[in-house]
C-alpha angles and dihedrals in degrees: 000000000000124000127238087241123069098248147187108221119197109184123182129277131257084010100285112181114266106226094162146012134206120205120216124200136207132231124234114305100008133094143231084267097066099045086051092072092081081057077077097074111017099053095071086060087049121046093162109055127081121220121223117192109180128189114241110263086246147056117244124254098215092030128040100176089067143042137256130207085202138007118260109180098099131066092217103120078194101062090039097054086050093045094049094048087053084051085052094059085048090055104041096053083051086065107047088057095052090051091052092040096058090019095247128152116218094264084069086061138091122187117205133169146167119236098314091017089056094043087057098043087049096053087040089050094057101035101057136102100231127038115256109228080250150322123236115193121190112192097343138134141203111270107209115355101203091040089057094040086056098050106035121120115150131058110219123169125265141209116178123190124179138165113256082219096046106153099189100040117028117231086238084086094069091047090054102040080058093057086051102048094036090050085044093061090248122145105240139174121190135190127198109202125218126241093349127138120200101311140077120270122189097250083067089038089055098048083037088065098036090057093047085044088058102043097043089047095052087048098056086039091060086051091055 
């Protein structure tokens, strides 16, 4: 089966059993390729999971070279509402192929992204159905507030991590995405690190795994 998204796929090794996925997006401008560098170090905590890194479904306008999930080249919180929530049904529909492809229902799977990537798993984590085992956002934001609040429907679990120096998308975003999962009744952790731009450094790699590892193993211990 292919997806409808160009995508890296890392499966586990010696044909160990998937019992569960987790999906990394990028941020603007990037590629799965790039996000799949955090596979480096996460895949070898969990044998069991296949990672899935797809392109965004569009060039994008200020690199060609790389992909967008939504257009940003123009300061119209309109058009890119309406531009995010086409990415979502990508998306979406990227999902549900990848639970039909490994047989997986949406609590074996974890959503994380970085800046754009973030903004889109959050939106995806709240929206659903069905709760994601988690969501893990590095350096996002929420899109549209009252657009979210109208269409939520699910409570997974969230972990946000942002640089306090973040130069492209300020950390009061964090602060703010908190106030909105927290009033919305949404279980949230949130970690503010010190002295990072608008990237991923291991310290958030390594709180981003421990709390998959957590969420995916209560999950197969529940199953148990």
């Amino acid at each position: 089966m292919q997806f409808s998204l160009n995508t890296i796929v890392i499966k586990p090794e010696k044909n160990i059993p998937i019992s569960n996925a987790i999906i990394l997006l990028h941020g603007y401008g990037g590629d799965g390729k790039d996000i799949s560098m955090l596979i480096l170090n996460w895949k070898r905590f969990l044998p069991n999971t296949v990672f899935l890194c797809p392109d965004g479904h569009a060039t994008c306008s200020i690199n060609p070279s790389g992909f967008q999930w939504f257009d940003l080249t123009k300061d119209d919180q309109g058009y890119i509402l309406y531009e995010s929530i086409k990415a979502e049904k990508k998306l979406i529909k990227f999902v549900e192929e990848v639970k039909k492809k490994f047989n997986l229902d949406s609590s074996k799977i974890c959503l994380s992204g970085f800046s754009q990537g973030s903004m889109l798993s959050i939106n995806l984590g709240l929206t659903s159905d069905e709760n994601y085992a988690c969501v893990v956002g590095f350096s996002g934001k929420i899109i549209n507030k009252e657009d979210l609040l109208k269409r939520k429907k699910s409570n997974t679990k969230f972990l946000l991590i942002h640089g306090d120096l973040d130069e492209v998308v300020p950390s009061t975003s964090l602060l703010e995405a908190k106030d909105f999962l927290m009033r919305n009744n949404i279980n949230v952790q949130t970690n503010m690190i010190k002295g990072c731009g608008h990237y991923i450094p291991v310290e958030a790699s390594s709180l981003a795994l421990a709390f998959i590892k957590e969420n995916l193993i209560k999950i197969q211990s529940i199953e148990k």
